[in-house]
C-alpha distance (Angstrom), angle and dihedral (degrees) to the residues before:
residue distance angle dihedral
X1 . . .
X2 3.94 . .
X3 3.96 111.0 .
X4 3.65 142.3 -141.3
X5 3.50 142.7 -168.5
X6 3.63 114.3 -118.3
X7 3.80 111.6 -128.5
X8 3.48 119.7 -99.0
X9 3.97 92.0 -14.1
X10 3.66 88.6 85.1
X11 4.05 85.9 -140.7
X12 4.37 124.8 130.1
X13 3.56 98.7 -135.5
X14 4.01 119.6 179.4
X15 4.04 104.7 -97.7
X16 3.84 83.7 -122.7
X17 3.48 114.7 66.6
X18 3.99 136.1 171.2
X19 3.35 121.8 -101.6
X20 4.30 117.7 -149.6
X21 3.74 102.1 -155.7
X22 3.80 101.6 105.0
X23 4.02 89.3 48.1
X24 3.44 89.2 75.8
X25 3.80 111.9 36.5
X26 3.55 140.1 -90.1
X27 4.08 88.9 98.9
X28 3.60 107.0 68.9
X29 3.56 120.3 -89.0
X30 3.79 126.3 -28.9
X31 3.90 117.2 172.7
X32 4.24 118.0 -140.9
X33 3.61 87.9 -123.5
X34 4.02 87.9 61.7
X35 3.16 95.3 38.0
X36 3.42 94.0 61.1
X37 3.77 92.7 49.8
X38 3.62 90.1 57.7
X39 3.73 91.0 47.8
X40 3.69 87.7 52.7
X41 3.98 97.3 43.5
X42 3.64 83.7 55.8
X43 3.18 96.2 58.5
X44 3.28 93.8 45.8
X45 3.90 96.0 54.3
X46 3.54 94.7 51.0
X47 3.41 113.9 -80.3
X48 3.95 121.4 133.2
X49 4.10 104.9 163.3
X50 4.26 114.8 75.3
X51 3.67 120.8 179.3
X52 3.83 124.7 -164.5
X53 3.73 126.5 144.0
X54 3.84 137.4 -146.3
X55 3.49 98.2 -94.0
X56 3.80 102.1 59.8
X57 3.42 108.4 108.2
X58 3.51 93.0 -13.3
X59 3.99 89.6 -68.9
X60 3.40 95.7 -40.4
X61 3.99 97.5 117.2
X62 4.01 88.9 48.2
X63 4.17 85.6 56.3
X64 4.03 88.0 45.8
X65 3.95 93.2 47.2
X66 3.33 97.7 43.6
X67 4.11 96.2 46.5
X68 3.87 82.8 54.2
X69 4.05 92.4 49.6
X70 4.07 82.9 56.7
X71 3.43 95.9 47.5
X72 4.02 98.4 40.9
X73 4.28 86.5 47.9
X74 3.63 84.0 -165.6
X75 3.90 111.7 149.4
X76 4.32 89.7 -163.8
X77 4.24 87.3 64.7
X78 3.86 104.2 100.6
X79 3.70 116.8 -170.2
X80 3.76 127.9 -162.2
X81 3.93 119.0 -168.0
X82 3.92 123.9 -171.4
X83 3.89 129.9 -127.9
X84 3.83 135.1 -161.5
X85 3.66 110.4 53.5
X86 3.75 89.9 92.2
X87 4.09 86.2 70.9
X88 3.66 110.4 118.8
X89 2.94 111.4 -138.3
X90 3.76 94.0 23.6
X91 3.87 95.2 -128.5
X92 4.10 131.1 126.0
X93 3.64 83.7 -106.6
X94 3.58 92.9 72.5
X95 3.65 95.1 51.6
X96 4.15 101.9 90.8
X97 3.35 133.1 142.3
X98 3.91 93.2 -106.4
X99 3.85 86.3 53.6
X100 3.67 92.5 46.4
X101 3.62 96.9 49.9
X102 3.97 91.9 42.3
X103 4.02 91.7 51.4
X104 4.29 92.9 48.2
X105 3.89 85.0 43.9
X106 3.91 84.1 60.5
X107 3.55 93.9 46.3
X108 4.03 93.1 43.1
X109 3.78 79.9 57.5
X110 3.85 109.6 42.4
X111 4.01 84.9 46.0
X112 3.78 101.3 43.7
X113 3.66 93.8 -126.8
X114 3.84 129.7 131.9
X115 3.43 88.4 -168.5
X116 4.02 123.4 33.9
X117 4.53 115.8 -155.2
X118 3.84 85.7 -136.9
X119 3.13 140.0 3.1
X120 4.33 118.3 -165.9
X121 3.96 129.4 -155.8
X122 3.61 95.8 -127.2
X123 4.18 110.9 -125.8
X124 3.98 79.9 -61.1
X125 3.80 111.1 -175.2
X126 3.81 109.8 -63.5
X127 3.62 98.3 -114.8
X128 4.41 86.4 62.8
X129 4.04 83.2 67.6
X130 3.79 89.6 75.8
X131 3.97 102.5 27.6
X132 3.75 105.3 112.4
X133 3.80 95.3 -161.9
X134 3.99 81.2 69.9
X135 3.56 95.2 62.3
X136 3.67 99.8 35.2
X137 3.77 83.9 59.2
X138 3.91 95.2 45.9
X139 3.62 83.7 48.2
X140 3.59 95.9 55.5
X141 4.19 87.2 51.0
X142 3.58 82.0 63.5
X143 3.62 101.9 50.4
X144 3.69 84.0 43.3
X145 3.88 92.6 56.7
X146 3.72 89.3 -124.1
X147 3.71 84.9 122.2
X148 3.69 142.5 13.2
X149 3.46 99.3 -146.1
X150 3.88 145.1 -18.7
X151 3.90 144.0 -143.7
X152 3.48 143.6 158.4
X153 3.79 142.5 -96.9
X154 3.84 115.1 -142.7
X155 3.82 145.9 -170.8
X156 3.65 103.7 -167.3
X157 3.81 136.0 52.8
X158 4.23 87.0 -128.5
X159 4.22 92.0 52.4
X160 4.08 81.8 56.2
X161 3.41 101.9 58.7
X162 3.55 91.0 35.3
X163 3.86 95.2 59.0
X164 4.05 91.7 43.8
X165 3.48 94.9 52.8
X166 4.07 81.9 70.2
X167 4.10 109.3 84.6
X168 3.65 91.2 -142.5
X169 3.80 95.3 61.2
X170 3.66 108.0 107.2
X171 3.98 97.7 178.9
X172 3.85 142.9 16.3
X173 3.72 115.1 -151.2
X174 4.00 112.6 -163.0
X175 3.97 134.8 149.5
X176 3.53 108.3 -90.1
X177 3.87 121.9 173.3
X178 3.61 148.1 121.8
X179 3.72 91.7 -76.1
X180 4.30 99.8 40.9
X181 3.67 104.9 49.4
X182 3.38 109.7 152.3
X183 3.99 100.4 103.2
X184 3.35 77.8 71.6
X185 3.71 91.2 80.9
X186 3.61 106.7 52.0
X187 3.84 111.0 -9.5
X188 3.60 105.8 66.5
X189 3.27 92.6 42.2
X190 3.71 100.3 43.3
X191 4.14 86.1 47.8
X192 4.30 88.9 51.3
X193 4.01 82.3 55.6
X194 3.34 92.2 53.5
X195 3.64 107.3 38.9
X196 4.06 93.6 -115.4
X197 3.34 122.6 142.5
X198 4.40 127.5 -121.3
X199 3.67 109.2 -137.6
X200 3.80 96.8 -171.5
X201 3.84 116.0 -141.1
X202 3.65 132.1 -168.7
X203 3.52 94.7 13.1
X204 4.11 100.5 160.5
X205 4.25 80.8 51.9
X206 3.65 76.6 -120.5
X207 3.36 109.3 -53.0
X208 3.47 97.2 -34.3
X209 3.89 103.4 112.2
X210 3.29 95.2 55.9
X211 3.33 95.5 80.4
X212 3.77 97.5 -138.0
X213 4.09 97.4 112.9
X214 3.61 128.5 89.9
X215 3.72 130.4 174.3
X216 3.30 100.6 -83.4
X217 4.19 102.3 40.0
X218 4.11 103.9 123.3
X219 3.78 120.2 -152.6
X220 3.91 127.1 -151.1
X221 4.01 118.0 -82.4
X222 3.85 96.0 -111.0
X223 4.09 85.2 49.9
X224 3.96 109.0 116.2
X225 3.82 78.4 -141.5
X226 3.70 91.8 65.5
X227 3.61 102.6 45.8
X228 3.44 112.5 20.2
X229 3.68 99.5 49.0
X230 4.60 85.6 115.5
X231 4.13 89.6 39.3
X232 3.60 90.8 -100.9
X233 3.88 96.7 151.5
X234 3.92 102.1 16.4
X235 4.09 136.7 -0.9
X236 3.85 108.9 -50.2
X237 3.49 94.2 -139.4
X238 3.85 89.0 85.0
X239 3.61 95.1 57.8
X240 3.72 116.7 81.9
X241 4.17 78.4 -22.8
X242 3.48 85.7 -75.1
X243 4.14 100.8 -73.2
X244 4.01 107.4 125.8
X245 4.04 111.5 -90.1
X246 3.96 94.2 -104.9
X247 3.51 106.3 42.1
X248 3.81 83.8 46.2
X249 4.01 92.7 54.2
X250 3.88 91.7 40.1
X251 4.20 84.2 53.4
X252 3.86 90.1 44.2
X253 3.35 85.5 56.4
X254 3.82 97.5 57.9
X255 3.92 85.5 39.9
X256 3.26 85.4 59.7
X257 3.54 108.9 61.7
X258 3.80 86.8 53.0
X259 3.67 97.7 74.4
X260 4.12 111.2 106.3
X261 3.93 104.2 -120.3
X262 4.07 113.3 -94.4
X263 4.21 88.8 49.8
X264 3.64 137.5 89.9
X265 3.97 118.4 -114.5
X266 4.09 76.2 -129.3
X267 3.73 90.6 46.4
X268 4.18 90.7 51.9
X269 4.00 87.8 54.7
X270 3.64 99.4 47.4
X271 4.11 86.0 43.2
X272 4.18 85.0 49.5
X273 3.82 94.3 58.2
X274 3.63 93.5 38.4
X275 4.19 84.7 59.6
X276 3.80 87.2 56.1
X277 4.09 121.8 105.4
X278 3.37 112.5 -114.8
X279 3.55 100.3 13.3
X280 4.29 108.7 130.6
X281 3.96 101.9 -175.5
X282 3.53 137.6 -17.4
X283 3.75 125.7 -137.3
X284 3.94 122.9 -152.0
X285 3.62 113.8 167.1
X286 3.55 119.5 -127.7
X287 4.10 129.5 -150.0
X288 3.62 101.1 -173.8
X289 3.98 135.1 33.7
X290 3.78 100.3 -110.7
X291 3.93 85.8 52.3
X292 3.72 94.4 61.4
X293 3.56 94.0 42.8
X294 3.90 99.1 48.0
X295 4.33 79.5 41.6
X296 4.05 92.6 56.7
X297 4.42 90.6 44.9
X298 3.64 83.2 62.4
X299 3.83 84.8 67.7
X300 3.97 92.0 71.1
X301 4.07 101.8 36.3
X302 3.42 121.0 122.8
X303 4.40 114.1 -92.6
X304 3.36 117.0 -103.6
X305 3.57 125.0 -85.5
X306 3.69 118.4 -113.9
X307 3.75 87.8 -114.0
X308 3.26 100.3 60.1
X309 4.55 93.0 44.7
X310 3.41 82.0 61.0
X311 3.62 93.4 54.4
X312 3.52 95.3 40.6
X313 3.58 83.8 54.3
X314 3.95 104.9 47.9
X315 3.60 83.5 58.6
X316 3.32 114.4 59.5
X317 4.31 78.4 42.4
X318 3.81 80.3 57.4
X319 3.87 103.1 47.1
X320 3.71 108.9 -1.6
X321 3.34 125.2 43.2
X322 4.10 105.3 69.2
X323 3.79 94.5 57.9
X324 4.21 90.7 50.6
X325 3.54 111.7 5.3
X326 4.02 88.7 85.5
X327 3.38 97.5 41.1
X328 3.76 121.6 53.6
């Protein structure tokens, strides 16, 4: 699998990672014993960087990631866990360094790690971005040796370039795909300038680009995809990326027939952010074996051809962009 070196962490992660989402809920039913498969057939395909956060499953992806960290014993694995969606309320007053400290202690715990790669603010409030008590306090964890490094997960374009203005931000995660390009614009390139590394989230816009869906496929009732499709229980842009279910499965469609023959519509997305400057790994999740294994191949594919960006890109100019461009 091609490689990349992970912003300021210093690390050579796999450009294919493994997302941790689905391990704890909110996508239909995964069971530990296959979710440790996929962990595993990860691994095996390549892939050396795993995100999860506290949150998912109420810790119970942390426990699952770092069980498979003991049993892989494999000092190249690098996992990043999130922090901040266990405020209550979820408001920047929540975010202090006693909190901080108490919510990474959790994670140390339900991981087994004295020290965690990366730890992420997790889409806190906007107004955290800029509050310099946060980072004094993540910078302490640090010097502490609670963590090795730390970063931030996003939901707009602005919170971005906010964050990696900071010189102790080590990563930026967004949502990057074939249907929400605009980090494109100043993001990535602002993060190349400053030596922070693009963790790319959301990068199948949910299931989307794989060109399985039609109008009328159903998804469980504990599925984000069933219930948050307005952003009833969390920010909409992480539901189908935000773009309303059918225009999305009508543009998947059109995606689609895009993809060279011998590769996965799924495949052709990963490969697309892969191709893009400034992007260190991507993260799809992955529900079954065979999907992380056919996710990590799309680490060694051939880029894209120039032909098919531009088609890529008249596309989401054709459907997409005036229901998301605007708004994240």
């Amino acid at each position: 699998m091609q490689t990349s070196v992970l912003g300021r962490t210093g690390r050579t992660v796999g450009v294919i990672g493994q997302g941790c989402w689905q391990f704890g809920g909110d996508w239909g039913a995964v069971s530990d014993s296959t979710a440790m498969a996929v962990l595993h057939e990860a691994a095996d395909g390549g892939v050396t960087f795993f995100d999860t956060a506290d949150v998912y499953g109420d810790g119970h992806s942390e426990e699952l990631v770092g069980q498979f960290i003991r049993e892989r014993d494999d000092e190249s694995l690098m996992v990043a866990t999130k922090l901040g969606r266990r405020a209550n309320p979820h408001v920047p007053e929540q975010f202090t360094r006693e909190n901080l400290r108490a919510w990474n202690d959790r994670s140390r715990r339900l991981l087994g790690m004295d020290t965690i790669d990366l730890v992420q603010l997790h889409c806190p409030p906007t107004p955290v971005y800029s509050d310099d008590a946060v980072y004094d306090a993540l910078d302490e964890m640090v010097e502490e040796g609670r963590i090795r490094s730390y970063g931030v997960s996003v939901e707009t374009v602005d919170e971005a370039l906010t964050a990696i203005a900071r010189p102790g931000v080590a990563t930026v995660q967004i949502i990057l795909n074939v249907f929400r390009r605009k980090p494109l614009e100043t993001v990535l390139p602002a993060a190349q300038e400053a030596g922070v590394g693009v963790i790319a989230r959301v990068p199948l816009a949910s299931g989307l680009l794989t060109g399985k869906f039609t109008e009328s496929t159903t998804f469980a009732p504990e599925d984000h995809r069933t219930y948050n499709r307005h952003g009833e229980a969390f920010d909409q842009g992480e539901t189908f990326s935000g773009v309303p279910y059918r225009v999305g499965v009508n543009a998947a469609k059109e995606f689609a027939a895009l993809v060279p023959e011998g590769v996965t519509p799924a495949q052709f997305a990963l490969r697309w952010i892969v191709d893009q400057p400034g992007v260190s790994v991507v993260i799809p999740g992955a529900s079954r074996p065979d999907q992380a294994h056919a996710n990590a191949a799309a680490g060694s594919l051939p880029s894209l051809t120039d032909d098919e960006l531009r088609e890529c890109e008249r596309l989401y100019d054709r459907y997409i962009r005036e229901f998301v461009h605007l708004r994240w």
